[in-house]
N, C-alpha and C positions, 0 to 999 in steps of 0.2 A: 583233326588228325585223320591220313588216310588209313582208311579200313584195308586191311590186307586181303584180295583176290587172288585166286587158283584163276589160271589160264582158262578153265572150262565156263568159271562164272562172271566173265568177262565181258559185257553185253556183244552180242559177234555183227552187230550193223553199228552203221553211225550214220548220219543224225537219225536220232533214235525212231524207228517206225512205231505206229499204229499196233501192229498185232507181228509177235512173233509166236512161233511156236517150230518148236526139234523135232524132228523126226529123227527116224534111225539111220545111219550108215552115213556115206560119205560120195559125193561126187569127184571121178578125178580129171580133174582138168589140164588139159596138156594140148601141145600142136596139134595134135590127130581129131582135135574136138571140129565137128562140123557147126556152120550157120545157118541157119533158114529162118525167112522173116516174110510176115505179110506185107502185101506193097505199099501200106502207110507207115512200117518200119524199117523203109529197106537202107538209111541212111544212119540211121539209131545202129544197125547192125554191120554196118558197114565201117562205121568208127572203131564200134567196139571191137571188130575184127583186126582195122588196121594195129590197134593198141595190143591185140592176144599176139600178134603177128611179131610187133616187136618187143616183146616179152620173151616170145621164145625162141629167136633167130630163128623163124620159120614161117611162110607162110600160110594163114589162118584165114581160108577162104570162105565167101557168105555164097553157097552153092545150094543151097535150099534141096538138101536131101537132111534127112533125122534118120538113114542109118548108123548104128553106133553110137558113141557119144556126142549127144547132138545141145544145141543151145537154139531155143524157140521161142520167135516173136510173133506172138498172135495178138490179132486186134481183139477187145471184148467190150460192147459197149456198156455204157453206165456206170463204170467205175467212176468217174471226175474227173475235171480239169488236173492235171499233172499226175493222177493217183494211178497206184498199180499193183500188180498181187505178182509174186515171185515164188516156185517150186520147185526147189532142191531137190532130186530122187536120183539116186545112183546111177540111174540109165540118161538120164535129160533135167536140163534146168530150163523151166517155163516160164516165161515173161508175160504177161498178160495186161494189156491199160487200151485207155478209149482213143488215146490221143499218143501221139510222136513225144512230145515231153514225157509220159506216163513212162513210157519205155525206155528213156534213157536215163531216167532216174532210178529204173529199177537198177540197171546198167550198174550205176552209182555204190547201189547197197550193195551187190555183187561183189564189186570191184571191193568197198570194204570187210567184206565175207574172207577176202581171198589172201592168203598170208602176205605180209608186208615184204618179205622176202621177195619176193616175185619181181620186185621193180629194180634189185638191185643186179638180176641177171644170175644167181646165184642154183636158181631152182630150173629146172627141167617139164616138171610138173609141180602140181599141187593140189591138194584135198581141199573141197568146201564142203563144211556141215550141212547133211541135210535140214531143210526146214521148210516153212510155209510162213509166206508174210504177206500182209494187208500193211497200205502205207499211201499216202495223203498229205501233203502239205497244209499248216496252220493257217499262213499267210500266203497269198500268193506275188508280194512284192518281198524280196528278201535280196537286198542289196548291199553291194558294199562300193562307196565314193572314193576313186582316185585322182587327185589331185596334181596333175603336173604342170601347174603354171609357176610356182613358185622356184622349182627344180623340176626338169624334166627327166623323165623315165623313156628308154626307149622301145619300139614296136615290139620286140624279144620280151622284152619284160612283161609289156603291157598283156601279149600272148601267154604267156608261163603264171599271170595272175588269173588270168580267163580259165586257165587250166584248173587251178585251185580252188579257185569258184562253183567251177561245174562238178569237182568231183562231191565238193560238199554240199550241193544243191541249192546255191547260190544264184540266183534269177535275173538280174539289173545289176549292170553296169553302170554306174553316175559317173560321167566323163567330164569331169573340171577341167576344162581346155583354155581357160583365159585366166586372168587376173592383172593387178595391177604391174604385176612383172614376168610376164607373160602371153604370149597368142602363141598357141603351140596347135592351129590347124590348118592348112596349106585353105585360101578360099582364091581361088583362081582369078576371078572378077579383080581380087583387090591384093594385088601383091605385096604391097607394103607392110603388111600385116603381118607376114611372116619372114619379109626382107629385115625389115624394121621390128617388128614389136614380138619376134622372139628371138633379140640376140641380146645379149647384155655385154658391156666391158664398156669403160673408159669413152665418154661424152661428156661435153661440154652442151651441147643443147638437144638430144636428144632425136636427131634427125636422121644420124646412117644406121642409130642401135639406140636401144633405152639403156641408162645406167645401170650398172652395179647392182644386187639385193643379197642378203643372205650369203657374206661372204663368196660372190660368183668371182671377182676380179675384175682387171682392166679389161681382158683378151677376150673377144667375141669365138665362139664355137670351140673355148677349151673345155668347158664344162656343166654341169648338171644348168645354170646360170641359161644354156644359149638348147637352143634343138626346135623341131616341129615334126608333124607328120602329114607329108606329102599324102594327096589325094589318094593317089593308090596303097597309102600305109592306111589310111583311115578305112577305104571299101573292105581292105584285107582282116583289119578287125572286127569292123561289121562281119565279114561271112565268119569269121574264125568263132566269135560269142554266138551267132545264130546257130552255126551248129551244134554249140553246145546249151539251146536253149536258155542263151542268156540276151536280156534286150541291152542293148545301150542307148542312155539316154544321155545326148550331150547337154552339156551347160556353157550359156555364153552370159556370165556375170555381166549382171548388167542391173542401174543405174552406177552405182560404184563398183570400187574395185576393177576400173575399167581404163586403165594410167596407160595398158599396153598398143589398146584399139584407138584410144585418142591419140597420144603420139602416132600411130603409124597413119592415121587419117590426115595429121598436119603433117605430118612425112609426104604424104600424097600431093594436098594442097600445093604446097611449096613448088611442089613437079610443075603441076599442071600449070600453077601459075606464071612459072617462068618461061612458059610454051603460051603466055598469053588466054590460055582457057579458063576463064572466071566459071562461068557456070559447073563445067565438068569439076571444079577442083572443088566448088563448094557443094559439090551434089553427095558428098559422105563426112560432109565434116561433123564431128563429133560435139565442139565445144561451141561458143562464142567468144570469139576470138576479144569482145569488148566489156568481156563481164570483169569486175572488179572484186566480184565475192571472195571472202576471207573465211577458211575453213582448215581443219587441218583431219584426218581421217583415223581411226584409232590405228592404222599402221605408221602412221605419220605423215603420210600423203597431203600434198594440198592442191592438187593437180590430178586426179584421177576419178569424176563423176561428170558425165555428159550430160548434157544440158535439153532436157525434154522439149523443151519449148522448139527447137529446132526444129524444121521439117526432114533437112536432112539426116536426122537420128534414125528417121522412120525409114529413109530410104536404105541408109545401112543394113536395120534391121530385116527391113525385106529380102536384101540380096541374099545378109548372111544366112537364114531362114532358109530361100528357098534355093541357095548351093550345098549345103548341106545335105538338102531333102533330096536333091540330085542325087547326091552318092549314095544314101541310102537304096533311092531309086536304084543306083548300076550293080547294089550289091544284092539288087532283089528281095528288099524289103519296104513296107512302108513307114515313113518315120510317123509317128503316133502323138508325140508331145518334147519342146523344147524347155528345158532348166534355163529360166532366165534371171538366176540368182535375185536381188532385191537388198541383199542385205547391208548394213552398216554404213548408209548415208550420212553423212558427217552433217551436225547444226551448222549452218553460217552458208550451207550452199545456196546456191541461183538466189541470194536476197542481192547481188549489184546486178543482176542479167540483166541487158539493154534487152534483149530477145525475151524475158521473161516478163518485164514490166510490158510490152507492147503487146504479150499473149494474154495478159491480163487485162487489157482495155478491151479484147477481140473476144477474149472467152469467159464469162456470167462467172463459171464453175472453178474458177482458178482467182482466188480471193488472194492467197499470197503463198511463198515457196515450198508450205508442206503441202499445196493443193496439185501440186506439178506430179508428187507422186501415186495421186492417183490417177492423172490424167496421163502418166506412162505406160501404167499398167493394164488402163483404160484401150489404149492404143494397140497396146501389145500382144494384148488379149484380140481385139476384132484383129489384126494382120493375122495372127493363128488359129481364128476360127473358119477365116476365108479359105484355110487352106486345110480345115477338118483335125488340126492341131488342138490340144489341149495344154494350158499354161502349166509346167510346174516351178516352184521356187521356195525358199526360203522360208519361215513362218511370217515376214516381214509383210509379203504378199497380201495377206488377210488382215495387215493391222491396221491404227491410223494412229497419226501423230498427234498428239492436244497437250494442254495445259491443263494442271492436276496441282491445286497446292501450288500454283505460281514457277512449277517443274516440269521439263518437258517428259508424257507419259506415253505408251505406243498399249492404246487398247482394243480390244475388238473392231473389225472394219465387217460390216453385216454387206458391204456394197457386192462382193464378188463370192457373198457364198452359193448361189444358187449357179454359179459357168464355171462348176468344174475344176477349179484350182485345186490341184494338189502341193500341199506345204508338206517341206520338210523341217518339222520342227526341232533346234538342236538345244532351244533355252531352255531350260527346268530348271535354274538355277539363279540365286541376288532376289528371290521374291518372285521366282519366275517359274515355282516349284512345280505348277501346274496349268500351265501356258499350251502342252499340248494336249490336253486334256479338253481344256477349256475351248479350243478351237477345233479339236472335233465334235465336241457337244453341238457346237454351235452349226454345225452341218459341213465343215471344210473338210476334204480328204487329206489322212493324216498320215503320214512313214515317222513313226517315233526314230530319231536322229539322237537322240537323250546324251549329253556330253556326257553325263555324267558317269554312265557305262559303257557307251559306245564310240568315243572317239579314240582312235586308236594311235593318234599323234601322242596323247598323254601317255607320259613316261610310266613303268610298268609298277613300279613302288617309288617312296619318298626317298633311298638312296641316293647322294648325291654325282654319283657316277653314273648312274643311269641316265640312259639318254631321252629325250623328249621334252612336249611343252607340260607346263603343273598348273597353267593359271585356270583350270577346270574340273580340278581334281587329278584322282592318280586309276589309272585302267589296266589290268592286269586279264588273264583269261577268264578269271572266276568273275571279274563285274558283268560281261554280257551272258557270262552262262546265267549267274543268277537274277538277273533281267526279269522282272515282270510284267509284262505290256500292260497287262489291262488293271494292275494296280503296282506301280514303282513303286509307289511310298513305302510297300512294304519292303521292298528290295532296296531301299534305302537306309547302307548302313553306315556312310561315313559324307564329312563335308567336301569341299573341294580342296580343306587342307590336308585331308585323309585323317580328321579326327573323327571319333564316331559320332552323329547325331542322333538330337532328340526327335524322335518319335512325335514330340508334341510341335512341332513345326508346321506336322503334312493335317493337324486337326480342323483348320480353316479353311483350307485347298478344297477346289471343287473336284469333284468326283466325274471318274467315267462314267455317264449313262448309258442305257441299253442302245439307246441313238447315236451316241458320240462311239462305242462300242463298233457299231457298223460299218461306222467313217475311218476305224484304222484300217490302213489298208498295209498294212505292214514295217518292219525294221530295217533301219537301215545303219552301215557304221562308217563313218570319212575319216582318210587317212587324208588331212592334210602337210603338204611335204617340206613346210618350214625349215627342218630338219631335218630332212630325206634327201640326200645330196647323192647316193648309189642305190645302184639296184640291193646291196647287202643290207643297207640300214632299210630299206623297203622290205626287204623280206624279213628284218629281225621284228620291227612294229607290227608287221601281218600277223606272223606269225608265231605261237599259236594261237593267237585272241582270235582269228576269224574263227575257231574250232566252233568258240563258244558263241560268236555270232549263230552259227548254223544250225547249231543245236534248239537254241532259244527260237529262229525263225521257222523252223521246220517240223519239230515234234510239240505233239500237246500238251496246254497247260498241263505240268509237270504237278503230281499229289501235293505238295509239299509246300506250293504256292498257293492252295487256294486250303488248307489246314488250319483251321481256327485256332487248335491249339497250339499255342507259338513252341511250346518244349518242345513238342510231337514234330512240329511243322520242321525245327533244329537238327532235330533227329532222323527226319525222313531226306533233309535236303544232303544233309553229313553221308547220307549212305548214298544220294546220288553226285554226289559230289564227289567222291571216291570210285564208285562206278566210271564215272566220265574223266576221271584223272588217271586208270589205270587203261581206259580206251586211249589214249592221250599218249601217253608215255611209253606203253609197251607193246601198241600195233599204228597208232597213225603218224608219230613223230620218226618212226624206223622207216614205215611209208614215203615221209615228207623227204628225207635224205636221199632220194635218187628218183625220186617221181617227178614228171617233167626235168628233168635234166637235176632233180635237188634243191630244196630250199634248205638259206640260211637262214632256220628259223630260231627265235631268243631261247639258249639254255639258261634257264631261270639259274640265279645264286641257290647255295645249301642254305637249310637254316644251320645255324649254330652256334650253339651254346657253350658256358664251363658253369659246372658244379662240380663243388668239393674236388677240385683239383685235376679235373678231368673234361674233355671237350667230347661233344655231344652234337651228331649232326644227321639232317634227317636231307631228305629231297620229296617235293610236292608235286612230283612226276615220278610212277610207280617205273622201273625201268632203268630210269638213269644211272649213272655207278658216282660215286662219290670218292673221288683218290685225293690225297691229301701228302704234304710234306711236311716235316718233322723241324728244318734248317732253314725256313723263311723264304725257300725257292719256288716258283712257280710249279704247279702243280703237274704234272705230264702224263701221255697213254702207261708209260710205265710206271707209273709211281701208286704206293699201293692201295688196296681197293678198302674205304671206310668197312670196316665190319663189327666194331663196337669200340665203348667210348675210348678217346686216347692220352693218356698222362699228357699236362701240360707242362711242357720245357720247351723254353724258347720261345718261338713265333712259329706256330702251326697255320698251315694255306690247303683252303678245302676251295676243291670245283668238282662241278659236276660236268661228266661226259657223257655224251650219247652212243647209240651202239655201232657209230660209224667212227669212234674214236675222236671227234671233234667235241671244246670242251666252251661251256662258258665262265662268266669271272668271276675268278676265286674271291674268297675272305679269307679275313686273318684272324687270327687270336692271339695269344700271349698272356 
């Protein structure tokens, strides 16, 4: 139950700082307020200004005078990587951090200090409470994976999540740019790839466009199904997350899941060879064109994992590698580490490769097809060390495939834990309950991915109107807020059927140690887009669940989780749990309604009930209005406003609206 809140006792930052503490009075902030920033913040403040600027149809200049009402970015060393101290005082709000991140995250708390009002153009000016904060990020990888190979998202979008990100202090960008129905990156070098293997409609062999997926249609470039981003859409992202202190790290999925790159490489082939060019056509081929292997992929694929043994795999890999690093290059960054996914290699692959049995008479180390995938990774690993690159992928990266009980088992791989790999692990689940546990112990660097809280594909509850995938459980905002990184089990309260589990499950499971402790290097949450066919149904899955991603990556193990007493431990989460639900509902979701141009983010259902002849309904967002109809009709801004319980005749329809008058889906009673 939410505890009821007065406006004053409201927590007034989000994601929750380090140290707050009130002072007296009030700063009023308005056009007339000046800038002045040290020259390692002169771009931190320069944002922030263009943002004051269109707030208040006026221009809000970084003129570095502090007469008046001033806003100050001074350098101060020793605070820490991204940490910073912030001073509300009626005359000036002081900013203080060691580094350019420090200062725009202070930026951040600011921004939600400042009435939600502000973004709808409504206000003139506005009061922030005075205060004094100290504030430090928990983790320093706190990311969230978007997915546009499956459906694509366009640059606008991709920009307007980048915006969402940074305001909640959001840090990595995971860029899912391929899949088995999709290449969604313009790579210059190799045109086919985006001529071919991001367009979907109506083929017969897959040579001018790949098939169909996820209801896209016959017709190439009618929808979410077809799209890319040209070079200059790609630089343009890069500089748009740099400014806002978020890295992007792309993914090129790869040994499976890779149906879109192989087609567009025989798309290639084909060219070349009817221009008589044998060599050039085979210098990026994907497959072997003679392998006979029978496989089929948990998507259904049987047609979508390249073939290691090729030398030409390697050659691909190089180009796409180092065009990519290019743009990073023109956008004035360095690229740091490529996502070269790993995951869900179907049994039955490379066992007929004419290419793979001849690599296994040439190579000691390659005994038979599950040895191929070390000797990928083996490869992929030195091409991204020559280039000061560091591997990330999958948790699959650090496994190895064996026989277990006469059953194929995927268990520790000790081969790659000392270069670096960072895994993102998303199993904890089928026996897998401690999978990322166990491979940070083991020394792997770990991004807890945990479906079980963090995917944000899974539908919100068991409702069967609800949209998203269930085969991993059900995610709602409250599974990542109450997230416990460094022990889930205890934040583990239901299955993947969304029934509650037992406790004595996680009694066997290995534990974090102080070592494996070290190795997390942060949370991450993937919205894969199955089911993401518009920008809307993207913004509804976002949001609010990223609230609770932010919260859980950014502020300290919270009291509550690390409270022995489990009553106590109920009682202290119940009180921050309503804290963070009245942050939620009655300053950042009024925010969310016209910031960045407006997210459509999910209005959760009412609950509601009948007793004793009376309907009873409540809303899990402090804020929301609850209107309901009496005559079985849809519920409307005019229809009236729930304020205690209501005789049941008829068929009664409750929804919840927000305060911009937009509503989500009703329930019925009767």
């Amino acid at each position: 139950m939410i505890k009821p809140l007065t406006d004053e006792q409201i927590p007034p930052i989000f994601p929750s700082p380090v140290l707050y503490q009130t002072q007296t009075g009030t700063f009023n902030l308005s056009a007339q307020v000046k800038l002045s920033a040290d020259a390692d913040f002169l771009q931190e403040a320069q944002l922030f200004a263009e943002e004051l600027s269109g707030l208040f149809g006026k221009t809000v200049s970084l003129n570095q005078t502090t007469a008046g009402p001033a806003i100050i970015f001074k350098k101060e060393n020793g605070l820490g990587t991204e940490a910073y101290k912030l001073s509300v005082s009626p005359q000036q709000i002081l900013i203080r951090a060691s580094d350019p991140a420090g200062a725009f995250y202070a930026v951040q708390s600011l921004k939600t200090m400042m009435p939600s009002a502000l973004w709808s153009g409504q206000l003139k000016s506005a009061k922030v409470l005075c205060a004094e904060v100290e504030d430090a990020p928990r983790f320093k990888f706190r990311g969230f994976m978007l997915e546009v190979a499956r459906n694509f998202q366009s640059k606008a979008e991709v920009l307007k999540v980048l915006d969402a990100m940074a305001l909640y202090k959001l840090n990595v960008l995971h860029f899912h740019l391929n899949d088995d129905e999709g290449w969604r990156l313009e790579i210059p070098a190799l045109p086919e790839l985006t001529k071919v293997g991001s367009q979907r409609g109506h083929t017969m062999d897959d040579k001018q466009n790949i098939l169909p997926s996820y209801g896209s249609g016959p017709f190439t470039g009618a929808n979410s199904g077809s799209g890319f981003y040209t070079k200059a859409d790609f630089i343009e992202i890069l500089k748009y997350a740099t400014r806002r202190h978020i890295r992007v790290i792309p993914e090129i999925e790869t040994p499976g899941h890779a149906r879109a790159a192989i087609k567009s490489m025989d798309a290639r082939y084909d060219r070349l060879m009817k221009l008589g060019q044998k060599a050039e056509a085979e210098e990026y081929l994907l497959r072997d064109r003679k392998d006979q292997s029978v496989y089929r992929s948990v998507q259904g694929w049987n047609d979508n994992v390249l073939n290691p043994a090729l030398p030409s795999v390697y050659h691909f890999m190089r180009k796409v590698v180092d065009e990519i690093a290019s743009m990073y290059k023109e956008a004035g960054l360095n690229l740091s580490t490529v996502h070269f996914g790993g995951d869900e290699v179907p049994a039955g692959v490379w066992g007929r490769s004419p290419a793979v049995a001849e690599l296994m008479k040439e190579d000691s180390t390659v005994k038979g097809p599950d040895d191929l995938w070390y000797y990928y990774f083996t490869k992929v690993n030195a091409l991204l060390k020559t280039r000061g690159l560091y591997l990330t992928g999958w948790e699959e990266i650090g496994l190895r495939k064996t026989q277990l009980d006469g059953q194929h088992k995927m268990i520790l791989n000790s081969t790659f834990v000392n270069d670096n790999f960072h895994t993102e692990v998303w199993n904890n689940v089928d026996g897998n309950e401690d999978l990322p546990y166990k491979m940070a112990n083991a020394g792997y660097k770990v991004t807890l991915t945990c479906v079980t809280h963090l995917y944000f594909d899974l539908a919100a509850t068991t409702d069967f109107e609800e949209p998203g995938q269930y085969w991993g459980g059900y995610v709602d905002t409250d599974k990542p807020f109450y997230f416990i990184p460094y022990d889930y089990y205890k934040s583990s309260r239901e299955d993947v059927n969304g029934h509650p589990v037992n406790p004595a499950i996680f009694a066997p499971k290995e534990r974090l140690t102080d070592f494996g402790k070290a190795n997390i290097i942060g949370i991450q949450a993937p919205l894969w887009s199955e089911t993401i066919k518009s920008p809307e149904r993207l913004e509804y899955m976002l949001l609010p669940k990223l609230l609770g991603l932010a919260e859980r990556a950014w502020a300290k193990d919270p009291s509550w989780a690390t409270e022995k007493d489990t009553l106590k431990s109920k009682q202290m989460y119940q009180e921050a749990w309503s804290a963070f639900a009245h942050v939620l509902g009655k300053r950042e979701l009024p925010r969310l309604n016209f910031y960045s141009g407006g997210f459509l983010y999910r209005i959760p259902t009412p609950g509601v009930v009948k007793e004793n002849g009376y309907a009873m309904a409540n809303t899990s967002y402090p804020g929301l209005l609850i209107r309901y109809t009496t005559n079985g009709t849809e519920p409307s801004a005019s229809s009236p406003v729930y304020q205690q319980p209501v005789p049941v005749k008829g068929v009664l329809k409750f929804a919840l609206f927000n305060s911009s008058g937009r509503q989500g889906r009703s329930v019925s009673l009767k």
